[in-house]
C-alpha positions in Angstrom: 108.2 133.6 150.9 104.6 134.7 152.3 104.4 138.7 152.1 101.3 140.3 153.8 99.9 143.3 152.2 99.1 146.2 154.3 98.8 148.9 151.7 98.7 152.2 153.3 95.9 154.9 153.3 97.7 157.7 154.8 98.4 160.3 151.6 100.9 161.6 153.6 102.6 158.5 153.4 101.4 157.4 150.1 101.0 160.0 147.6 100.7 157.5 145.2 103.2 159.3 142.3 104.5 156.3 140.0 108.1 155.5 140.1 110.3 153.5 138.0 112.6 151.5 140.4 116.5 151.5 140.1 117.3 150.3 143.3 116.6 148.4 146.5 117.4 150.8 149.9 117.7 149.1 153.0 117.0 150.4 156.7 116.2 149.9 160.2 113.3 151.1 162.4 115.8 152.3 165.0 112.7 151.0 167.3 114.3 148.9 170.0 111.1 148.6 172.0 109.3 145.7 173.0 106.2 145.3 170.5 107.8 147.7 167.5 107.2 145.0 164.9 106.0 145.1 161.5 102.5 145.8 162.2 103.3 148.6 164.5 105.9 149.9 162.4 103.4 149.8 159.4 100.4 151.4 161.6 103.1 153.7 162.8 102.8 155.1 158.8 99.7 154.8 158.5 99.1 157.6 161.1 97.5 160.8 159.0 100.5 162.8 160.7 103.2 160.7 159.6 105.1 162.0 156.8 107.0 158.8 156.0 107.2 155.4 154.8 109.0 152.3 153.0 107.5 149.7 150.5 107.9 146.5 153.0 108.7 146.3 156.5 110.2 143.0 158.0 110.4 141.4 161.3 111.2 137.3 162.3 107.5 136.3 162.2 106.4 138.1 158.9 107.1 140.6 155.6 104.6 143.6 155.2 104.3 145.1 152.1 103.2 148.6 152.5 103.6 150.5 149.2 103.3 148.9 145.5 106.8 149.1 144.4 105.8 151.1 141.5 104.8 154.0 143.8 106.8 156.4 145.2 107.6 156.0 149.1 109.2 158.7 151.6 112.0 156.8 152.7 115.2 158.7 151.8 114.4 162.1 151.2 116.9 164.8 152.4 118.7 168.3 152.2 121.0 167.2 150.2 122.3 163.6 148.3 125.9 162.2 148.5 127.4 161.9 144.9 127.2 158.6 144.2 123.5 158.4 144.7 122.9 161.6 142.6 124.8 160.1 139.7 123.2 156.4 139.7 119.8 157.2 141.0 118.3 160.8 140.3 118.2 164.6 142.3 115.4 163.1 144.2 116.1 159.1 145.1 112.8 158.8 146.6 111.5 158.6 142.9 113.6 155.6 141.8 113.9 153.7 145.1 112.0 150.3 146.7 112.4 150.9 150.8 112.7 148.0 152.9 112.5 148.3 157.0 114.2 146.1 158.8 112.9 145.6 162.7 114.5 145.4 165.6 111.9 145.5 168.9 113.7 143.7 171.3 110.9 140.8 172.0 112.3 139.9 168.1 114.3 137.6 166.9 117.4 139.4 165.1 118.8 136.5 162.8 115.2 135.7 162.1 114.6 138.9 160.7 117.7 139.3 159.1 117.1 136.4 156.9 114.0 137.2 156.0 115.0 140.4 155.0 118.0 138.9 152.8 115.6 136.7 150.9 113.1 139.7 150.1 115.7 141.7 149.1 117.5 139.0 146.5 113.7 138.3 145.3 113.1 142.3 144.3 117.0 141.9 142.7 115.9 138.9 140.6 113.0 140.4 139.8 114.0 143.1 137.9 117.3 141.8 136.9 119.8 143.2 139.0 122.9 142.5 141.3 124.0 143.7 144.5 125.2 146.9 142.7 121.9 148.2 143.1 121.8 147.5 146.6 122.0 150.4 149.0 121.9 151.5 152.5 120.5 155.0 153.3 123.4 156.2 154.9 124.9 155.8 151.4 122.5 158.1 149.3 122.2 160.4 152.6 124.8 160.2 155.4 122.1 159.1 157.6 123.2 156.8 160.2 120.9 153.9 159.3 120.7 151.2 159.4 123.0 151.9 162.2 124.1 148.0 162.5 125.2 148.7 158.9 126.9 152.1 159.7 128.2 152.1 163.1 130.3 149.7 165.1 128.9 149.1 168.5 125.3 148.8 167.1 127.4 146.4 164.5 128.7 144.1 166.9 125.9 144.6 169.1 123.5 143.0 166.2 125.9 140.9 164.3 129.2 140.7 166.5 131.2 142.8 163.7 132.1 145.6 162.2 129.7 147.4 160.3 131.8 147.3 157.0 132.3 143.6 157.9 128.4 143.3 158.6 127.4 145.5 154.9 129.5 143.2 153.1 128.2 140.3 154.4 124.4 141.2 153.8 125.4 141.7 150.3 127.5 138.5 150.0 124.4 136.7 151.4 122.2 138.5 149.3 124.7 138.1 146.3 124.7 134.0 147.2 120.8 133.4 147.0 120.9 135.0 143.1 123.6 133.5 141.7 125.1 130.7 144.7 128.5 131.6 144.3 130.1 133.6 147.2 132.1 136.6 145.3 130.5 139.5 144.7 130.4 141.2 141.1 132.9 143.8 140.1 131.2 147.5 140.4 130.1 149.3 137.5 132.5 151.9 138.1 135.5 153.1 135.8 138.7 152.6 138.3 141.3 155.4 137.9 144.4 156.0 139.7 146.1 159.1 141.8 149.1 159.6 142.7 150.4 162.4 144.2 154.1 160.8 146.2 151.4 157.9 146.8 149.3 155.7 144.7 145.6 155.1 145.7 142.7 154.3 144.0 139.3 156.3 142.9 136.8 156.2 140.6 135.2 157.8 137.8 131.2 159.0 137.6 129.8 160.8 134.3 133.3 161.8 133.4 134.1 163.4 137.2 137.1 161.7 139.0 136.7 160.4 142.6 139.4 160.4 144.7 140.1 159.5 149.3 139.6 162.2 151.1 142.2 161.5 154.2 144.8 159.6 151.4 145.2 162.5 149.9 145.0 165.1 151.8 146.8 164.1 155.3 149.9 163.1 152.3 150.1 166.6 151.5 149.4 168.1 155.3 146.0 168.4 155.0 143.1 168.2 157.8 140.8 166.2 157.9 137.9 166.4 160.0 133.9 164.9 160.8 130.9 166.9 161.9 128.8 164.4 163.4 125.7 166.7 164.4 125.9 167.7 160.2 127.6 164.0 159.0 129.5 166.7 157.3 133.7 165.7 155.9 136.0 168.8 156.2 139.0 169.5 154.6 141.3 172.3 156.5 138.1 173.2 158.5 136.1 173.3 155.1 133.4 171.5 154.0 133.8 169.2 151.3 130.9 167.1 149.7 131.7 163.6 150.0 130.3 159.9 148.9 130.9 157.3 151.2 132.2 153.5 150.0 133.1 150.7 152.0 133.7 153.4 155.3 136.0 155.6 152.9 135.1 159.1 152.0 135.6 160.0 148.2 135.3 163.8 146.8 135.5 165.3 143.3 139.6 165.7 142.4 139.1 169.1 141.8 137.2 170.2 144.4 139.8 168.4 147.0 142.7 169.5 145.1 141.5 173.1 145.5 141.3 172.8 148.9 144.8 171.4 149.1 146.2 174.0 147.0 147.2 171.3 144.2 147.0 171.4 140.7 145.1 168.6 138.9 146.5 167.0 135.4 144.2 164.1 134.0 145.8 161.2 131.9 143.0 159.5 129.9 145.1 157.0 128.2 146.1 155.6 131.5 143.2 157.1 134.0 145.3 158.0 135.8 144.9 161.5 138.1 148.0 163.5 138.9 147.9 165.9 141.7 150.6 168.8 142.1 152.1 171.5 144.3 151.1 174.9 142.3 
């Protein structure tokens, strides 16, 4: 695998702060245009106004690296962090993350690219050890919608012709394939817990905070559910609830949920299991 470096010069871009890398976060250009490839997407952060960047950017005829992975890229920052990304990464993911690019300029070649980017990704894995569980997308450690072929399901099947669950999963059982050659993907790292409430469902637990679904449990009570789109915001009865997102299913902390619901909230540690009541 031939990777071209193309370090940037741009402080703005590269501010050069060392980093010690947890995980690998993957997204898309959302350039469609003719001629958005690599190079331009690279020059593109190379620009002394750009305020952004990504450690390697990847189209079908070649892999830019644009940031030593050691050094700290601006490729996720935001407002405010789902969850999940606070509790495996850090407050600020741009300090622990290696950004990869993926390109889609329409003179491309999609599988091409996609391929490409599977076998960087795996390589970077390898390298320092890890699996698939430290594999991200940025919608997962922000809400962004990206890489939208990942996130959404018309750019999904416009890309891959499925789902964009179907599509994450694959990428990650591809990924998963070229370090180990076997097709399942490792359990999670996660300590699974159960709820029940006149339902059973699963959640997880983070740092000793249970996790449990959003629209399970609260439309089996009577609850609301709703989505902001313009704030990728989760509301329960027309509050907003802070939410992680896994495999297209919305998770929030027990207690903040329960509170919403009006329900009272009994932990059994023997059997983690989470009991949710009427007060």
């Amino acid at each position: 695998m031939q990777i071209s470096d193309m370090l940037l010069t741009n402080p703005k871009a590269r501010p050069r702060t060392k980093i010690v890398p947890k995980g690998v976060v993957i997204h898309w250009t959302a350039n469609e245009r003719s001629g958005a490839n690599a190079v331009a997407n690279r020059n593109f952060f190379n620009n002394p106004t750009t305020e952004a960047s990504a450690h390697y950017i990847v189209d079908d005829a070649q892999i830019i690296r644009c940031l030593p992975e050691d050094e700290m890229g601006y490729h996720v920052g935001a407002k405010a962090y789902k969850p999940m990304a606070l509790a495996k990464l850090s407050s600020y993911p741009n300090n622990c993350t290696i950004g990869i690019e993926m390109c889609v300029n329409a003179d491309g070649h999609f599988p091409v690219m996609y391929q490409r980017t599977v076998e960087l990704t795996a390589s970077i894995l390898k390298k320092y050890g890890w699996g698939v569980e430290q594999l991200w997308r940025h919608y997962d450690i922000t809400g962004k919608i990206c890489p939208a072929f990942f996130v959404e399901d018309d750019y999904a099947r416009k890309y891959t012709g499925s789902k964009a669950t179907e599509a994450w999963e694959k990428f990650q059982q591809d990924v998963h394939r070229l370090l180990t050659a076997y097709p399942q993907k490792p359990q999670g790292d996660v300590d699974k817990c159960e709820v029940q409430i006149a339902l059973a469902t699963h959640g997880f637990v983070i740092n000793g905070v249970s996790y449990v679904p959003v629209r399970a449990i609260a439309e089996a009570v009577g609850g609301v559910v709703g989505w902001e789109p313009e704030t990728q915001t989760v509301t329960v009865n027309g509050k907003v609830i802070a939410c992680t997102n896994e495999k297209g299913i919305s998770y929030a902390a027990t207690r903040e949920l329960a509170s919403l619901l009006g329900l009272g909230v009994e932990w059994d540690g023997q059997r983690k299991l989470v009991i949710l009541r009427k007060e």
